[in-house]
N, C-alpha and C positions, 0 to 999 in steps of 0.2 A: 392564405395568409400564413406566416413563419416569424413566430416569435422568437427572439432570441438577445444573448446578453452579449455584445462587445467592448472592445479597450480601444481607446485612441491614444491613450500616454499611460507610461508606467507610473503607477501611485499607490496609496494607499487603496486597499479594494472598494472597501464600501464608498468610493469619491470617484474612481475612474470608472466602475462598469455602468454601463447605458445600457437600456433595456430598448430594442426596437421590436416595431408589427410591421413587418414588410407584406405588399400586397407582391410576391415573386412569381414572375413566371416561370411554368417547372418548365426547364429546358431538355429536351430530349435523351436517352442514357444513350451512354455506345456500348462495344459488346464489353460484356467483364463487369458493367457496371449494374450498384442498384440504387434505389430510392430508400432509406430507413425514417421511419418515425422514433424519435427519439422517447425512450419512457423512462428514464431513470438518471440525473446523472450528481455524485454524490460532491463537497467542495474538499478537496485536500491539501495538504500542504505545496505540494507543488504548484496547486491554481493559484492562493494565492502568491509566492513565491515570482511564480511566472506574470501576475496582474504588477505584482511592486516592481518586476525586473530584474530580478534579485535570482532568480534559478538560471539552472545552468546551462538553456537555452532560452533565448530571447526572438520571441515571434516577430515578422514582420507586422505589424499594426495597420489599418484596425486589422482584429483579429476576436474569434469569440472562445472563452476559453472553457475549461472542462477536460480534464484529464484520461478523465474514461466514465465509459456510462453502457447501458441496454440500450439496444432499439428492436424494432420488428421491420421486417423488410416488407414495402407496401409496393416497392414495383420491381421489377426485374428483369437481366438479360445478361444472368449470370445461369451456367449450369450449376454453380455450386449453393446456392442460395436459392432459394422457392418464396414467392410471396407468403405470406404471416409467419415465417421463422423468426425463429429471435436469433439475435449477434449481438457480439462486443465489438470493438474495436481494438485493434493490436495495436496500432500509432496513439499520436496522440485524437482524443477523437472529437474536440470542438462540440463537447458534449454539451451543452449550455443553450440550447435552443432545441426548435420542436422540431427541423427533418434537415435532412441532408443527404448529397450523393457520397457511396463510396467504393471504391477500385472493389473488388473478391477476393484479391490477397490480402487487404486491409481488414481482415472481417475473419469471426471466425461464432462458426454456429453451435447454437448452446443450447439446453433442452428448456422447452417454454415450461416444465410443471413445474420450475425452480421461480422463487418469488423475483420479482425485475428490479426492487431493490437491491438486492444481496447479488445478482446479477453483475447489476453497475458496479459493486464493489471488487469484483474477480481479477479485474486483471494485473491490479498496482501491490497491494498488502501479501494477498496469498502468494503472488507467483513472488513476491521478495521475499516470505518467509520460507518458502517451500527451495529455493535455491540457495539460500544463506545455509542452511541447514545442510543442504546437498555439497558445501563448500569445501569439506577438511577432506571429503570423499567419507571411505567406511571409520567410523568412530574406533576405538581402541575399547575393549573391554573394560569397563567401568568408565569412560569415558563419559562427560556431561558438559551441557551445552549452558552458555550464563545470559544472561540481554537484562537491557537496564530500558526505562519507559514499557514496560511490562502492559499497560494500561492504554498504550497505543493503538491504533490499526494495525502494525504489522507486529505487535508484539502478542496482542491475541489470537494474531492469524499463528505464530512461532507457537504459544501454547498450544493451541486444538494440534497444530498438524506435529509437533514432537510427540504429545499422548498415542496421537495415532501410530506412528512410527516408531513407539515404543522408547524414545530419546530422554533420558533424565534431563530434567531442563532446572534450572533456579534464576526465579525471577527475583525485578527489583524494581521496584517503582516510589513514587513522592505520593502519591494520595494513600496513605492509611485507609481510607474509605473505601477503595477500589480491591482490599485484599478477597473479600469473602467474595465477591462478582470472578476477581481471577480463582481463584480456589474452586468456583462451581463449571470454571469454563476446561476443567482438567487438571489446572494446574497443581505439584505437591509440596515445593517449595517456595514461597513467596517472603522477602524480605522488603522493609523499606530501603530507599536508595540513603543510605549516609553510612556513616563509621561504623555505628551497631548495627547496621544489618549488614553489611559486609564483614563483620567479624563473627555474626550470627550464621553465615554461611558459610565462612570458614569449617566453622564448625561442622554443621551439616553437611557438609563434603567429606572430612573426614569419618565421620561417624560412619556414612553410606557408604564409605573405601573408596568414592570418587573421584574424579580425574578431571576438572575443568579442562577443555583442550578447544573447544569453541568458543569465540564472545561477540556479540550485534550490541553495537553502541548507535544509540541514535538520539544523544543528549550531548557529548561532549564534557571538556573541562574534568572538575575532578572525579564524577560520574564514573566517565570513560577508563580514568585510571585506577580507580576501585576493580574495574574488571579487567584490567591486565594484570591488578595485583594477586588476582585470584586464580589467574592463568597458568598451568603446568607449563612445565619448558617443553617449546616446541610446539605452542598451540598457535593458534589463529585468532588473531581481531580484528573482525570487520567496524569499518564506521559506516553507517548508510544513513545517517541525517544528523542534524546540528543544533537539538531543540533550544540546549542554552547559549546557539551562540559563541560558544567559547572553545578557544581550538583544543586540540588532544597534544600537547607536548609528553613527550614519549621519556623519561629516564634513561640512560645508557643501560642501566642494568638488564633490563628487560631483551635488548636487542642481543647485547652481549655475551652475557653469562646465562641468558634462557632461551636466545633465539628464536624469540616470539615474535612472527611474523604481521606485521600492520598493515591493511589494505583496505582499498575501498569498496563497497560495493552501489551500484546506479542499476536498476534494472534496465532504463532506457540504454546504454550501452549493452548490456548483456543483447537486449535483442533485436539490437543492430547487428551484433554476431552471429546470432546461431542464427542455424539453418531452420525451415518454416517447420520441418515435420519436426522437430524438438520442443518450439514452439507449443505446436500442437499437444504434444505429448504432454507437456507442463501442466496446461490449461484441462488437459481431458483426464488427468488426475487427478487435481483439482477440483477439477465436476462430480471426479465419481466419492469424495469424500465430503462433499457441499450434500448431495443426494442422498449420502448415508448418516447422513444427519449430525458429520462429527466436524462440519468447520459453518460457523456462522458468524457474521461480523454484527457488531452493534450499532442500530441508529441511534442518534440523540432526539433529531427533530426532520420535518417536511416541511417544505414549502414550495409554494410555487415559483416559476418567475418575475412577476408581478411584485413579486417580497423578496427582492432578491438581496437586498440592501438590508433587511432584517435577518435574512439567512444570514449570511456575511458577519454583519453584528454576534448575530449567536453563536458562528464558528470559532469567534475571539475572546470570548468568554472563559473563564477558568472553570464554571460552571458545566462545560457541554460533557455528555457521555456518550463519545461513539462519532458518528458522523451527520455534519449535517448534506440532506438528502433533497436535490432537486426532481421532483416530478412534475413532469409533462400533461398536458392534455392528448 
């Protein structure tokens, strides 16, 4: 039997996903291939995104959605993969139900003593903050890195791994409640997102002889131009998400008279380009800073499939802290 959550029409989530028990027969692997049970798989913005039709690929339907998740390999006829290892998925990986086949180049093996939670969370947040960061190439001496939704997935993935990497970073986030949580997670600078705390960082750049020259906007509107405003001539701002909705119209002056470069960044393009051992590389540095106990992501809640309609409801919540998190039987 294989539980799992499908879309038949793009909607509102909690209204189009259908939870089926298929009595499936397991059909035989070829070579390359394996069998994974699914253990972990968390809801993000791109699931729903992709459930409403709204992201920026649109699945052939039905189709079961889940972004990325843990499994453990239960059969195999792959050299590279061994029965009870655990993997992620490098595509998208139809994380939303209990087993599935997948190719050996789709897959990539990860040490089981790491919890299967935080697992499922590896391959969307960290590898976007770990390559946003990696984006200006080497920083400039006193150079410092700004991001707004601080409070995020990929913006607490940006705190741990700048701390680690030794990167002055200043945050900026809407929940005042969220500072003292970013403050224990590394962070040294933390401002609310509006007028005064953008002039409050001002300041604190100056003071520290700082040099903004990186910015990750992943809110939009005037958000996003808070952080260009604070941007040195000649820096870089990425956008990689659109939480309010509202576009970034850009000022001449910025492009003009500072040369500040505006781009976007998609992970899923990124690794459509690179080659697999880079790939690799990403993910296995990533590992080794998960293992040393200096990048953790936050749950809010679990639930099963069975409640998946309740998951969903809690993910839309102003209330949630962190992600909500599909586990498996």
């Amino acid at each position: 039997m294989n539980e799992r959550l499908i879309i038949r029409a793009f909607g509102a989530p909690t209204e189009v996903g259908e939870r089926i028990v298929e009595d499936v027969e397991r059909l035989p692997l070829a070579v390359g291939e394996v069998r994974v049970k699914i253990l972990a798989s968390p809801i993000n913005p791109a699931d729903t995104n992709w459930m409403e039709g709204t992201y920026g690929v649109k699945p052939i339907l039905p189709e079961t959605p889940g972004s990325e998740a843990c499994a453990e390999v239960i059969e195999s006829r792959s050299l590279l993969h061994a029965v009870g290892s655990r993997v992620i998925f490098l595509g998208y990986a139809h994380g939303w139900q209990g087993e599935r086949i997948a190719r050996e180049e789709e897959i990539f093996s990860i040490p089981s003593t790491l919890a299967a939670e935080q697992l499922a969370m590896l391959k969307v947040n960290p590898a976007t903050a770990w390559l946003m960061l990696q984006s200006f190439g080497t920083l400039p001496k006193n150079g410092a890195v700004l991001q707004n939704a601080a409070n995020s997935g990929v913006g607490q993935c940006v705190a741990q791994i700048a701390r680690a990497l030794g990167i002055p970073c200043v945050h900026f986030l809407r929940r005042k409640e969220d500072h003292e949580w970013l403050l224990g997670l590394g962070a040294e600078a933390v401002f609310s997102d509006d007028a005064d705390g953008q002039e409050q960082a001002r300041c604190y750049l100056r003071e520290k002889g700082l040099h903004a020259v990186l910015a990750f906007n992943a809110v939009g509107g005037e958000s996003a131009l808070r952080l260009l405003d604070l941007l040195a001539p000649e820096g870089l701002h990425l956008t990689y998400g659109a939480m309010s909705r509202r576009p970034l119209t850009v000022p001449n002056k910025f492009l003009i008279f500072q040369n500040i470069r505006v781009q976007g960044f998609w992970l899923t393009s990124w690794m459509k380009g690179a080659a697999a051992e880079e790939v690799r590389d990403v993910y296995s540095q990533l590992l080794a800073l998960m293992e040393a106990g200096m990048l953790e992501q936050r749950v809010d809640s679990r639930y099963r499939l069975s409640d998946a309609t309740a998951a969903l409801e809690r993910n839309a919540t102003e209330e949630r802290r962190g992600k909500v998190m599909f586990l498996m039987d």
